[in-house]
Backbone bond lengths (Angstrom), bond angles and torsions (degrees), N, CA, C in turn:
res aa  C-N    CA-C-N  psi(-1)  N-CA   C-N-CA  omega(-1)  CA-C   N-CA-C  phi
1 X - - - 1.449 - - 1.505 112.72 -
2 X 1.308 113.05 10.23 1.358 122.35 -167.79 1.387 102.29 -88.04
3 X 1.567 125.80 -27.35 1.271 131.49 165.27 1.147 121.66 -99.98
4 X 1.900 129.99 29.32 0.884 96.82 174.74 1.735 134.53 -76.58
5 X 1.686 120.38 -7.54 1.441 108.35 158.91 1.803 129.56 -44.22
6 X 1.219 92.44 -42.74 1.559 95.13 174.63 1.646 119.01 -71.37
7 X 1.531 116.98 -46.32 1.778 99.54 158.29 1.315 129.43 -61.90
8 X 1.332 119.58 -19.92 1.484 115.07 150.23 1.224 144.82 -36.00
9 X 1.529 104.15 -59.39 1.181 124.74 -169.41 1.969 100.07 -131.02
10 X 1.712 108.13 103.55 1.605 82.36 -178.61 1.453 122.82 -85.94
11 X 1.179 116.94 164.87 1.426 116.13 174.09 1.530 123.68 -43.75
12 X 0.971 128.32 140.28 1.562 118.93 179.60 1.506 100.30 -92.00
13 X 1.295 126.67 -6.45 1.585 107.65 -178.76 1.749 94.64 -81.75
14 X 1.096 128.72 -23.86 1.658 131.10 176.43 2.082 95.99 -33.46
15 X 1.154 107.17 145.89 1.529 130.33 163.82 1.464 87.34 -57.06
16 X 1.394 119.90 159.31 1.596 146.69 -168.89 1.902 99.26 -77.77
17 X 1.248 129.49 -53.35 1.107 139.44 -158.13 1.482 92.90 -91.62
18 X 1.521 143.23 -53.03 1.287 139.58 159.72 1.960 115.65 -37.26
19 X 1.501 94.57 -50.26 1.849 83.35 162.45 1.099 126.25 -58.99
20 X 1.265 127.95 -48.61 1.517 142.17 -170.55 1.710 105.68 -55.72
21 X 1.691 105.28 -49.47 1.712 97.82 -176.16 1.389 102.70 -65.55
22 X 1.282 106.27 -47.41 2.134 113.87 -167.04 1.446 93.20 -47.31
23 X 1.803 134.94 -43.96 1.290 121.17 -147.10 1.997 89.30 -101.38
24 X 1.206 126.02 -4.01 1.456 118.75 176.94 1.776 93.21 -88.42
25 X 1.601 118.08 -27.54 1.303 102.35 -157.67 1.590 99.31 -89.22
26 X 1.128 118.72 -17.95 1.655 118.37 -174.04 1.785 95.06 -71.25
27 X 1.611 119.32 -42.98 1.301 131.13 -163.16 1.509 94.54 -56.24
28 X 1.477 121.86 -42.62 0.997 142.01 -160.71 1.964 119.48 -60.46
29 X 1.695 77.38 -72.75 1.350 96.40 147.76 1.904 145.50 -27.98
30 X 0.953 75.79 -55.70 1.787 105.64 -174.46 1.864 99.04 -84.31
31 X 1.105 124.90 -48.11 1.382 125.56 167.14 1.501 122.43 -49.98
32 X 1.034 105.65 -48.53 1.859 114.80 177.41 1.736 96.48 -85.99
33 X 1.092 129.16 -46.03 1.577 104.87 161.07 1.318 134.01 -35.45
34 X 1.787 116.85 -50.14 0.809 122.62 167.21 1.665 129.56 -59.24
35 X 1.220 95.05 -30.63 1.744 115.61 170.08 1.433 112.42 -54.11
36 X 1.317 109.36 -56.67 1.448 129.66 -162.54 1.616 104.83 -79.41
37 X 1.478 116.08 -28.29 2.016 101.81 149.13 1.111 123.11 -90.64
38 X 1.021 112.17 -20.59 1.239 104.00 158.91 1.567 125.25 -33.56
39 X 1.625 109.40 -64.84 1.456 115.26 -178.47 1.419 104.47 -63.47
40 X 1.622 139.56 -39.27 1.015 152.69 -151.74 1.450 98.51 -56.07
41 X 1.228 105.91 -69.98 1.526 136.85 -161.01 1.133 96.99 -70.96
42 X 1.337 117.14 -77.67 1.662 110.32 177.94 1.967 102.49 -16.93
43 X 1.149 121.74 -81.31 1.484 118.47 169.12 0.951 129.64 -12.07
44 X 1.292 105.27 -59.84 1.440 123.03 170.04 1.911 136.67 -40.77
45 X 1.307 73.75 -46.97 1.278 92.79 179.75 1.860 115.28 -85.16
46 X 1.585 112.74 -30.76 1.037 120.14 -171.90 1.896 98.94 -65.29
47 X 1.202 112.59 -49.22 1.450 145.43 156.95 1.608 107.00 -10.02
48 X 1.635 82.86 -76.77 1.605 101.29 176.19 1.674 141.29 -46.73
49 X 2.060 82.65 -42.19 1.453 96.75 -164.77 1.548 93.52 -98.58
50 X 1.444 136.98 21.26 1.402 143.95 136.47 1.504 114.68 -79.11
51 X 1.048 139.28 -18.42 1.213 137.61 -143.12 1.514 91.46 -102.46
52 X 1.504 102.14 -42.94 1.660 105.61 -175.51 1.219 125.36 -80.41
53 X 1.533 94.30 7.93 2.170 92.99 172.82 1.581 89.41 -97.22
54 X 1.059 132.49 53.15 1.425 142.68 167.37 1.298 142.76 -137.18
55 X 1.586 100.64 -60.91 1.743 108.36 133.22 1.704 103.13 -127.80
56 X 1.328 87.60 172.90 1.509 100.61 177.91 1.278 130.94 -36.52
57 X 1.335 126.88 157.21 1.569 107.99 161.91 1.293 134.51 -70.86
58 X 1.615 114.59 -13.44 1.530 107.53 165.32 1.168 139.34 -71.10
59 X 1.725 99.32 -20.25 1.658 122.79 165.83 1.461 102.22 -68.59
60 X 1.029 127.61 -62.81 1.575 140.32 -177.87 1.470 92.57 -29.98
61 X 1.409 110.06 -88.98 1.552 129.76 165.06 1.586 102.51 5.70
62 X 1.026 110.40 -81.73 1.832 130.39 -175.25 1.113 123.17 -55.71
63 X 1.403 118.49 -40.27 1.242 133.00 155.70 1.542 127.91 -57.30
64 X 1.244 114.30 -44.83 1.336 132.11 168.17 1.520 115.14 -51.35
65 X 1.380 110.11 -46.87 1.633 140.12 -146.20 1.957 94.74 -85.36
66 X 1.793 98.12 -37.33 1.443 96.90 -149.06 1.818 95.40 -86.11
67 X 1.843 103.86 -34.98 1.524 110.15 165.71 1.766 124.98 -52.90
68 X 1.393 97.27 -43.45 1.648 95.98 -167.62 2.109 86.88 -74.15
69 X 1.150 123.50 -59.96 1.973 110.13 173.33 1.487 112.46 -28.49
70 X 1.215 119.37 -48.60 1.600 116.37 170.07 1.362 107.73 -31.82
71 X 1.533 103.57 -95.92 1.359 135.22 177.34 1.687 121.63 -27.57
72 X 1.383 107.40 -43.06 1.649 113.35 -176.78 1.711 92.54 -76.77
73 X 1.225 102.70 -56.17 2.107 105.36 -174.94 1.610 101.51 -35.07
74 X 1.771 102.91 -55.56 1.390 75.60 -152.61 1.472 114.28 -99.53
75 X 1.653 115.21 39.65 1.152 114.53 145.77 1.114 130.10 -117.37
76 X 1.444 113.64 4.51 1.691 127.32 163.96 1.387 94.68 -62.01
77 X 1.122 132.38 -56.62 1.583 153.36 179.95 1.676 102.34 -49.33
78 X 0.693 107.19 -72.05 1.820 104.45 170.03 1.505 118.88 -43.54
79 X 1.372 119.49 -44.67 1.034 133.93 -146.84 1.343 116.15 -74.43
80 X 1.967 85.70 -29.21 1.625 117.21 -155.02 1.987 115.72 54.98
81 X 1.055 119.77 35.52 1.220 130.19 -176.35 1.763 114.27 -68.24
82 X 1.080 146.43 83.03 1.509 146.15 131.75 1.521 124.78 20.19
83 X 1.378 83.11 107.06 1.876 87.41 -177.59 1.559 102.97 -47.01
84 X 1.348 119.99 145.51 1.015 154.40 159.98 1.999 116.86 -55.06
85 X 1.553 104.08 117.14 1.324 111.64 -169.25 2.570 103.48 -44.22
86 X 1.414 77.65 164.29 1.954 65.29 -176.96 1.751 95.93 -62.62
87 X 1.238 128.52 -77.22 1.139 116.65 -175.95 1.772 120.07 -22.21
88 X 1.148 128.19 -74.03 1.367 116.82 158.42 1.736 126.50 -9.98
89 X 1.343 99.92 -57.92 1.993 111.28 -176.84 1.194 90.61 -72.49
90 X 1.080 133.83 -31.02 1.481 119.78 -168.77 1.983 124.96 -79.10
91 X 1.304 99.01 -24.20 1.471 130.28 170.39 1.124 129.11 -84.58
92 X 1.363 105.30 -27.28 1.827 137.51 174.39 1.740 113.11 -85.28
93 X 1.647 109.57 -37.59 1.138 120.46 142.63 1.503 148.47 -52.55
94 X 1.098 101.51 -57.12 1.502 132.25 163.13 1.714 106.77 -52.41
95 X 1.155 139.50 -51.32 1.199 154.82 159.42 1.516 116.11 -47.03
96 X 1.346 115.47 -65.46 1.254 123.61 163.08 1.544 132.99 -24.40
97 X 1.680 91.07 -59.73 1.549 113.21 159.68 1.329 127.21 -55.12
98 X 1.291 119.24 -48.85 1.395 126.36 168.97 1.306 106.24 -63.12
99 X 1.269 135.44 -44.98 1.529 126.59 179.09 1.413 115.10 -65.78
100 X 1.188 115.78 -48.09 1.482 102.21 150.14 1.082 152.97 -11.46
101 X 1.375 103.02 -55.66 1.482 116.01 -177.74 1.222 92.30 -82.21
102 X 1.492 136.75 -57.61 1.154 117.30 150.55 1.188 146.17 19.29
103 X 0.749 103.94 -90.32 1.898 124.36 164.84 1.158 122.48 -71.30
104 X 1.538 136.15 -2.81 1.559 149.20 166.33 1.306 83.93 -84.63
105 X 1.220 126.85 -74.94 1.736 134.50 -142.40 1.934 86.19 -54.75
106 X 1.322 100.46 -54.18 1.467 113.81 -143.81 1.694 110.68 -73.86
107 X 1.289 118.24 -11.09 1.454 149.92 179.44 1.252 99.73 -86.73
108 X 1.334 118.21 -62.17 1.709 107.00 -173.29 1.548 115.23 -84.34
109 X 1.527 120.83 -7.92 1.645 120.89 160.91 1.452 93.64 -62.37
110 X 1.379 109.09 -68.78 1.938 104.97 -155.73 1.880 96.24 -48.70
111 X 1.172 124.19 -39.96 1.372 135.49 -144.81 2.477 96.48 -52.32
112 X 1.601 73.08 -46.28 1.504 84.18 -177.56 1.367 114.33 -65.31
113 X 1.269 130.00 -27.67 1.315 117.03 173.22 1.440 133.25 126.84
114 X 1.630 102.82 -12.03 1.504 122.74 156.64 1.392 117.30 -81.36
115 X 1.254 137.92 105.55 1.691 113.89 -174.52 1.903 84.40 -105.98
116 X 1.319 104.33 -46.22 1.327 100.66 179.83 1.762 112.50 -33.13
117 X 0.858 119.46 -27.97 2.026 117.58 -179.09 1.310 87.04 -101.31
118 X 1.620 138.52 -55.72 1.515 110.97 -140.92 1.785 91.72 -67.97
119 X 0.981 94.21 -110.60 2.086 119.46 149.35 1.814 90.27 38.94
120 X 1.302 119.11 -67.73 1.498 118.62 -162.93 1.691 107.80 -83.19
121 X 1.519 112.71 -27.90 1.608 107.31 -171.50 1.361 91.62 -88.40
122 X 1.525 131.20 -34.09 1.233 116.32 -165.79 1.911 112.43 -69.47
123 X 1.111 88.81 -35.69 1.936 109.03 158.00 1.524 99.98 -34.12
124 X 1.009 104.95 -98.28 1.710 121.15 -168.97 1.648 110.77 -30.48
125 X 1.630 104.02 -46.35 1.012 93.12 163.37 1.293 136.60 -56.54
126 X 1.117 119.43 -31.89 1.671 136.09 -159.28 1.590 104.49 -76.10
127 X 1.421 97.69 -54.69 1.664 109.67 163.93 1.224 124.36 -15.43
128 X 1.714 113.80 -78.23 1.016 170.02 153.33 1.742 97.59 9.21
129 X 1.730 100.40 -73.97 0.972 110.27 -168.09 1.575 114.02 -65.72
130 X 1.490 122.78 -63.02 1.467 105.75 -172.84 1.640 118.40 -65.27
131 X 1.323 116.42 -5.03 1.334 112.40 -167.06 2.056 94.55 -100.87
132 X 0.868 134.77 8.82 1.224 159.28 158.51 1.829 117.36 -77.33
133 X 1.581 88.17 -65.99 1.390 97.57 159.54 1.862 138.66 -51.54
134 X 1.673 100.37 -48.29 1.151 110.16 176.81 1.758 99.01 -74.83
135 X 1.025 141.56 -26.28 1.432 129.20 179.47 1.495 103.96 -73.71
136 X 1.155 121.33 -58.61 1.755 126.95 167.16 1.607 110.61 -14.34
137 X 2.212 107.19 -55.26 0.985 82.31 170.75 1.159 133.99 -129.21
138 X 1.523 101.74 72.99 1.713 115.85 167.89 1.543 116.18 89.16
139 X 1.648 113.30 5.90 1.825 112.78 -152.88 1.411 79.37 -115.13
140 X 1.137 153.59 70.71 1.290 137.11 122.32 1.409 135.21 3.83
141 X 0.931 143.61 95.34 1.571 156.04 163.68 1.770 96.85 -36.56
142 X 1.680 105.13 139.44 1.741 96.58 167.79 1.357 90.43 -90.24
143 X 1.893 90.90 -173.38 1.922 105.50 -147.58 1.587 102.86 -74.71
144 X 1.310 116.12 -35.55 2.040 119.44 178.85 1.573 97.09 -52.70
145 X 1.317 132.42 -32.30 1.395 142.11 -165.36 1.817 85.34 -72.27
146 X 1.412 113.91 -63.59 1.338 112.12 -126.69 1.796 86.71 -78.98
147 X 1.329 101.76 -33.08 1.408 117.29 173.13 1.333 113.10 -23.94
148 X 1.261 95.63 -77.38 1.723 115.57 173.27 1.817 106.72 -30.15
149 X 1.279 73.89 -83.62 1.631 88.65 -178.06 2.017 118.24 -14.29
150 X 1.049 100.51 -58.17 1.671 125.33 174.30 1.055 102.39 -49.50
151 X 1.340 117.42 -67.97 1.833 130.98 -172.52 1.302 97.89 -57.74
152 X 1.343 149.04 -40.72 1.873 156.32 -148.67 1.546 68.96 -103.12
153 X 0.892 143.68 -70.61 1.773 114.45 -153.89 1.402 107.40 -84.57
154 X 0.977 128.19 -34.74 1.651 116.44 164.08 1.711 109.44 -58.54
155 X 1.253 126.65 -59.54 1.058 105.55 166.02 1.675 133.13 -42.34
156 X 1.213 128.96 -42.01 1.244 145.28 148.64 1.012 115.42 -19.45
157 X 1.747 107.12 -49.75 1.390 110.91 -157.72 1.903 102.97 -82.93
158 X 1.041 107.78 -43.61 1.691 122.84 178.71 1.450 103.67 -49.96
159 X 0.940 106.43 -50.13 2.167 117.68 -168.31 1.889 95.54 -67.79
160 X 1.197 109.28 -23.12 1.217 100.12 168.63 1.431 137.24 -135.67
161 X 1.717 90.38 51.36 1.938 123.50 156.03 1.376 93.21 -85.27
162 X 1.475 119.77 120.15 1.325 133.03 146.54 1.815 128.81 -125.04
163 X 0.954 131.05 132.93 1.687 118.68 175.67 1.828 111.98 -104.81
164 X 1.414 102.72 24.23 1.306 96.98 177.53 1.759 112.08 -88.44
165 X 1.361 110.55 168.80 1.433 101.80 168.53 1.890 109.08 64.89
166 X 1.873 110.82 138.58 1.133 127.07 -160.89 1.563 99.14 -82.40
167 X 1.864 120.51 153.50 1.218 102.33 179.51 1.620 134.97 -61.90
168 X 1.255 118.60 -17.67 1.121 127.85 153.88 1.788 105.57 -23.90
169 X 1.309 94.76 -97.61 1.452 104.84 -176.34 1.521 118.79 -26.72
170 X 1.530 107.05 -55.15 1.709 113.69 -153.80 2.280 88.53 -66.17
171 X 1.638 104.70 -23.81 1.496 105.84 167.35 1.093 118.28 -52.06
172 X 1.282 124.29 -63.96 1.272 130.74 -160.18 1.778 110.30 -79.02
173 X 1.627 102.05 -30.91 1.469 89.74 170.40 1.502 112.13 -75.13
174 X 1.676 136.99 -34.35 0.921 148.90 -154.61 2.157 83.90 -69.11
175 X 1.200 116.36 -62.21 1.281 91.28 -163.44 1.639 123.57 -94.31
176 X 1.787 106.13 5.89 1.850 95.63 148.84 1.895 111.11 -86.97
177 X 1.315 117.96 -1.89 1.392 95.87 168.21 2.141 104.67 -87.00
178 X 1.242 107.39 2.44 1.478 90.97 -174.55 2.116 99.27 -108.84
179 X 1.843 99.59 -8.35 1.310 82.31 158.80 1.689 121.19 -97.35
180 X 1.313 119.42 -28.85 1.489 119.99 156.84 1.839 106.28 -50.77
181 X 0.892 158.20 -26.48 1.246 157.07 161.04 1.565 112.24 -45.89
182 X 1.366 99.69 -64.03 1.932 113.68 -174.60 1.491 88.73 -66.26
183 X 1.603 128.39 -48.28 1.809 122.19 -177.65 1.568 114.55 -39.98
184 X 1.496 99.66 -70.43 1.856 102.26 166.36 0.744 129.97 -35.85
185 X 2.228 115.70 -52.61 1.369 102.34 -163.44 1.666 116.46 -81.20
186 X 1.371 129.42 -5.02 0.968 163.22 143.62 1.678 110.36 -19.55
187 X 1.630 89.04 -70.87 1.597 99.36 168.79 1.561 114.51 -40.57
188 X 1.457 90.99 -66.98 1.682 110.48 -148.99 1.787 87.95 -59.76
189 X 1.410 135.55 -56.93 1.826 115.97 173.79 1.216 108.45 -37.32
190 X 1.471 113.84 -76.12 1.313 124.70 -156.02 2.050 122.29 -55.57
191 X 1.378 109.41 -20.89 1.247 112.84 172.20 1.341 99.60 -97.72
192 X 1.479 139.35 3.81 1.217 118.06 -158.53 1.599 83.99 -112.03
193 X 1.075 138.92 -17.97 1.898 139.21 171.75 1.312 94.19 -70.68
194 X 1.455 149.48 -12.60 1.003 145.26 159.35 2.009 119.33 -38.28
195 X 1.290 114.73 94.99 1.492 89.73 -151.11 1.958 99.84 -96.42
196 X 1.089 97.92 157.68 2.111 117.60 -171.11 1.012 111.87 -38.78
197 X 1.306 119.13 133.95 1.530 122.31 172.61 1.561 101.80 152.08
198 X 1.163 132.64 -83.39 1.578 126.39 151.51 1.530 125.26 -61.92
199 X 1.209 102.11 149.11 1.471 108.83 -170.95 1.640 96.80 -125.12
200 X 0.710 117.52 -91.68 1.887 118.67 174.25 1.468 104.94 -36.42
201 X 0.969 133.90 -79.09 1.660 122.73 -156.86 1.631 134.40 -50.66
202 X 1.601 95.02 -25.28 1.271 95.72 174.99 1.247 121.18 -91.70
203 X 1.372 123.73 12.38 1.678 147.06 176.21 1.739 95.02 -114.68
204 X 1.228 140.52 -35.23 1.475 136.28 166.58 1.842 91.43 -50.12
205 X 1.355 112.34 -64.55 1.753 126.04 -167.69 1.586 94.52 -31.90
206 X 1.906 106.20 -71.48 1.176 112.51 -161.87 1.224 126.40 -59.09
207 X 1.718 120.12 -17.78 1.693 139.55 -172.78 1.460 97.54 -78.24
208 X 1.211 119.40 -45.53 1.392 138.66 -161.25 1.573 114.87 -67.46
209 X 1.525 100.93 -40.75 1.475 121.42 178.51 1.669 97.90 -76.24
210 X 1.287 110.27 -57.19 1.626 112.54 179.95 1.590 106.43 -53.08
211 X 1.223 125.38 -32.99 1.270 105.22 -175.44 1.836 125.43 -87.29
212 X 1.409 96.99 -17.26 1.448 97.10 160.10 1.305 110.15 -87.33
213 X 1.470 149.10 -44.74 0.901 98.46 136.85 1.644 152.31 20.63
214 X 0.753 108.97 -106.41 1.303 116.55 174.62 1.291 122.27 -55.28
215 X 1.235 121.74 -28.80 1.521 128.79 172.40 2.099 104.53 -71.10
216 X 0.671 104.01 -21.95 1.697 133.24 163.07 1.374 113.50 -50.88
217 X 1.117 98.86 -80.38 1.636 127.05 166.63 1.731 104.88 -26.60
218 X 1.337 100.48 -85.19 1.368 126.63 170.16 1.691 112.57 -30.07
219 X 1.089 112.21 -44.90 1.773 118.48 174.88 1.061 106.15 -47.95
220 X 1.803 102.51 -62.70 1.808 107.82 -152.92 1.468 104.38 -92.73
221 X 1.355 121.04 -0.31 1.478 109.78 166.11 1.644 99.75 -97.92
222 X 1.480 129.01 -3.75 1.525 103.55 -167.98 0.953 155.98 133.18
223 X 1.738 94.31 -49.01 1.425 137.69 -136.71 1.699 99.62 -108.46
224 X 1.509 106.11 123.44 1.146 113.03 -178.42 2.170 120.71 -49.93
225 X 1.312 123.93 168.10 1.225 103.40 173.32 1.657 105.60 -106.89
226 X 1.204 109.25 118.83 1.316 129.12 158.08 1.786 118.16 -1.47
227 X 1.267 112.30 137.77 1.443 99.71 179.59 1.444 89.23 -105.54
228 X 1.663 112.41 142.03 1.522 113.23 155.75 1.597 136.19 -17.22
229 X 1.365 96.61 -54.45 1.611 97.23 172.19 1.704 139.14 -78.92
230 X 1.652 88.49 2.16 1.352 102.89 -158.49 1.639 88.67 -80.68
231 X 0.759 150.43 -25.16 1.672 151.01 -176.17 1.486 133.43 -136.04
232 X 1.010 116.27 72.85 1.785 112.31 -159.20 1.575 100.51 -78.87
233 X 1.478 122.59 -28.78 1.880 105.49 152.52 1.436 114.16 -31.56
234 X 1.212 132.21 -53.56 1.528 139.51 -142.75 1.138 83.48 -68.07
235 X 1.524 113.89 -77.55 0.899 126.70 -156.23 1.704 109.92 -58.69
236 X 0.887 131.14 -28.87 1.512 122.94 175.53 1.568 114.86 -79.98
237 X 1.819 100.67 -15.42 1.742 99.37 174.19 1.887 109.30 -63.80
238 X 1.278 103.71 -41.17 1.303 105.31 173.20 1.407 124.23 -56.48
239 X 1.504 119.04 -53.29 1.115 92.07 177.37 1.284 122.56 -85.95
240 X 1.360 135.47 20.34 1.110 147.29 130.93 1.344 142.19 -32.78
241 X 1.658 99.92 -44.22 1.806 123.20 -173.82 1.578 74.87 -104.85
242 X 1.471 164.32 -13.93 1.312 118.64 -173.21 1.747 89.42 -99.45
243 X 1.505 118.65 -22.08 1.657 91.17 168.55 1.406 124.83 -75.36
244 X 1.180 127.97 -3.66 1.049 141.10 174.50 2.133 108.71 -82.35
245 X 1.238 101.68 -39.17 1.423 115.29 171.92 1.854 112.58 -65.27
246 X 1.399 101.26 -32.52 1.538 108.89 -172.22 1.602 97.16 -89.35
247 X 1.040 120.39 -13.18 2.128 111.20 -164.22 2.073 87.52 -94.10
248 X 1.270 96.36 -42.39 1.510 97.47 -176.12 1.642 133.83 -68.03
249 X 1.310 87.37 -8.63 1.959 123.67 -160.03 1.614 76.64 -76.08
250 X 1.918 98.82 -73.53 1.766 124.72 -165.15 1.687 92.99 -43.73
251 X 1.158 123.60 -34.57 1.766 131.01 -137.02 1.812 85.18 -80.16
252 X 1.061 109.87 -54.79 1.826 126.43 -156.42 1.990 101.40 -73.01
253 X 1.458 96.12 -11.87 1.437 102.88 -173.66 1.453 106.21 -106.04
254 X 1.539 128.80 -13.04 1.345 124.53 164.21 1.449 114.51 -106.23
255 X 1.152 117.89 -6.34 1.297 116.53 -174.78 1.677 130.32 -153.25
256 X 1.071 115.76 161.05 2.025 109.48 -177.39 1.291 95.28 -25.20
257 X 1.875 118.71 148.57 1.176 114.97 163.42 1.667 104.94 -82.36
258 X 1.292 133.30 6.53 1.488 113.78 -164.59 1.879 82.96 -105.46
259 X 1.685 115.11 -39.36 1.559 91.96 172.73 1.412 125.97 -50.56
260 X 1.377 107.67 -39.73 1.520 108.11 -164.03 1.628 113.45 -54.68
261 X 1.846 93.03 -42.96 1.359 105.46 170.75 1.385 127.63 -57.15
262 X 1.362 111.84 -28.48 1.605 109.94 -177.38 1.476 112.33 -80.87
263 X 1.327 99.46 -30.77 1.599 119.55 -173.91 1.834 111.37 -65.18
264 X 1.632 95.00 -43.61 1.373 93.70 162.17 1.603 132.75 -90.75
265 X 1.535 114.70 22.19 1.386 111.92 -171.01 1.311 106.37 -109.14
266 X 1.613 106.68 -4.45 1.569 110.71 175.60 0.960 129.89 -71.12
267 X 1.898 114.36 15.88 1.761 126.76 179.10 1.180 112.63 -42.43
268 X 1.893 117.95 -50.13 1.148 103.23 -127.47 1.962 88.17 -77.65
269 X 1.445 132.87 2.83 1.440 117.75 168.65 1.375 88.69 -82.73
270 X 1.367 154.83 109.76 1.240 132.55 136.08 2.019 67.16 -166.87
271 X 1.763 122.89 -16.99 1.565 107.51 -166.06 1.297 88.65 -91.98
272 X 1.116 111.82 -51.08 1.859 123.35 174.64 1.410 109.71 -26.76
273 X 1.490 119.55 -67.08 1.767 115.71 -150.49 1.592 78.67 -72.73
274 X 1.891 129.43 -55.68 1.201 108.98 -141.67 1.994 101.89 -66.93
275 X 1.117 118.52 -12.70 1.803 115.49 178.23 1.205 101.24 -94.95
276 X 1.049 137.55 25.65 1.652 153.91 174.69 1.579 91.11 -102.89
277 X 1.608 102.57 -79.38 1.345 102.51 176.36 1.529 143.94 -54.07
278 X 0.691 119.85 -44.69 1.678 147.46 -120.45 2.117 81.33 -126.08
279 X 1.108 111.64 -70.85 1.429 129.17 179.88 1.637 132.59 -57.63
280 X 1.584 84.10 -54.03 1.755 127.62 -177.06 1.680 82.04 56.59
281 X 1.384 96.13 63.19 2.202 98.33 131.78 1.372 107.95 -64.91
282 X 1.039 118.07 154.70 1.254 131.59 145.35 1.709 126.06 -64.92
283 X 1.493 106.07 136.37 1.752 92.93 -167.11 1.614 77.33 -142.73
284 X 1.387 118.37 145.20 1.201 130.10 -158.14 1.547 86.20 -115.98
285 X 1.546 102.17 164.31 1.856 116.14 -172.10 1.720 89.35 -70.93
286 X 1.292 128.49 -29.70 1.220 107.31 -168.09 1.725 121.02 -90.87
287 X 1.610 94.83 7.05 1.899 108.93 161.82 1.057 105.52 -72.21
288 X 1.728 105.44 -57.48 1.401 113.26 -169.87 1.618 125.55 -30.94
289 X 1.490 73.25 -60.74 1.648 92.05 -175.48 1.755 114.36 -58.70
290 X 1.410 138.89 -7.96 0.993 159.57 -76.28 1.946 81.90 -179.45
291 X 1.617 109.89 -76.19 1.262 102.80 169.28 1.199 125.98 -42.33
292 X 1.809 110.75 -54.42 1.415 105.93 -172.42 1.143 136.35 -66.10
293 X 1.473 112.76 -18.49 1.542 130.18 161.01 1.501 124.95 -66.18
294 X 1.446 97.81 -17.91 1.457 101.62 161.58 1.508 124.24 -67.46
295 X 1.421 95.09 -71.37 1.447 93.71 159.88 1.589 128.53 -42.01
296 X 1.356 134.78 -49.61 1.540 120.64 148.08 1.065 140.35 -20.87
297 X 1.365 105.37 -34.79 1.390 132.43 178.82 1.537 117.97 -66.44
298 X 1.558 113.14 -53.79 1.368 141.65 152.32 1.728 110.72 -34.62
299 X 1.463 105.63 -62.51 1.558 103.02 -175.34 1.536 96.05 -68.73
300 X 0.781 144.65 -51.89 2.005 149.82 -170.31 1.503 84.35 -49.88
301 X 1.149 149.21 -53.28 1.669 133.82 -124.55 1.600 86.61 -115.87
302 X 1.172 131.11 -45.07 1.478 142.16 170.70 1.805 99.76 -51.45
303 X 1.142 119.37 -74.65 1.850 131.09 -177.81 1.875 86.52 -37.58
304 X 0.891 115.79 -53.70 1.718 105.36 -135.29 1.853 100.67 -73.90
């Protein structure tokens, strides 16, 4: 990871056919990263949004926040990884925060009991944002890209038809999955200006920010702070979302930031099957169908 500027970007003194593999293999790279938080997080979150029918989500929040700071420290620390220029901490911060909210909003949708609606709109949302962004500035995705893209939000969109729960509810979840949505997509810009060279620290920055944060949170609602033992979900959602934070970090550094982003918004099938399983929600043929288009989606964005 010591090179990742140079798999980024290859050298132009490289032979013509030596660029071409280096720039399919970074594409390569960076795609199955994105894959691989995808599944992470999805977990994570399924994890999470159990944890909070227990205590709250701001405890959750804190708990989550204080495990994944463990975990990122002590492999910045291993890593020997280099503080991060101020601009960097400041973006790494900024990100942090937005994921945060994130994960408050997105904790107390799952908390209620629909994940099938939160999990997929908060997705779409998330999407939304960097692929918004990258058009803003001028970088267009080609059409197998954009393809994808379409298919991942229609799929998205199917995985999250549900008729459970009164309209009240499907309200109130409908608009913390569209503010956990703007939280993520938030993330996924704002950590992705984060530029190559450290890998751990500027995700320590962003955990760090999320966890005051949340200790924040905790003030102005009240709410006592959580004892360690009181939730070992929580605590495993975190370190859950920071491997999921580290595959997406690698993801934005080999590849488009709006793929990486789409690539990683396909959680909510990996939150779906496991509260299918694990739960026995109910998931209707027209989720299903909903998953598999996700995955389509995956082969379209990978091909192109």
């Amino acid at each position: 990871m010591r090179t990742l500027s140079a798999a980024w970007k290859p050298s132009c003194v490289l032979p013509k056919d030596d660029a071409l593999n280096r720039m399919i293999s970074s594409q390569l790279i960076g795609s199955l990263s994105g894959l691989i938080s995808e599944v992470i997080w999805g977990s994570g979150d399924f994890a999470g949004g159990v944890a909070s029918r227990r205590n709250s989500p701001y405890q959750v929040l804190t708990l989550a926040a204080l495990s994944g700071v463990v975990v990122l420290l002590v492999l910045a620390l291993a890593w020997g990884d280099p503080l991060p220029e101020r601009t960097d901490i400041l973006w790494a911060a900024a990100g942090g925060i937005g994921g945060a909210i994130g994960i408050a909003a997105l904790y107390r949708g799952l908390s209620m009991g629909n994940v099938a609606l939160v999990a997929p709109t908060t997705a779409v949302t998330a999407t939304l944002v960097p692929v918004l962004f990258e058009l803003l500035r001028r970088n267009p995705p080609r059409p197998g890209q954009m393809a994808g893209f379409a298919l991942a939000l229609l799929g998205i969109w199917l995985v999250s038809q549900t008729q459970e729960g009164s309209s009240a509810q499907k309200r109130q979840g409908l608009w913390l999955a569209l503010l956990a949505g703007v939280g993520f997509g938030s993330f996924f810009v704002l950590i992705g200006q984060v530029g190559p060279g450290a890998v751990f620290a500027p995700l320590v920055i962003a955990r760090t920010a999320a966890l005051v944060f949340a200790f924040l949170l905790l003030g102005l609602r009240r709410e006592r702070l959580p004892a360690l033992k009181s939730n070992p979900l929580a605590l495993l959602a975190g370190i859950l979302d920071a491997g999921g934070n580290i595959f997406y970090f690698l993801a934005t550094h080999y590849t488009r930031l709006d793929v990486a982003a789409v690539l990683s918004s396909l959680y909510p099938a990996s939150t779906v099957i496991l509260a299918s399983t694990l739960t026995h929600e109910v998931i209707s043929a027209r989720q299903w169908a909903g998953v598999i288009i996700c995955l389509a989606a995956v082969v379209s964005i990978l091909a192109a």
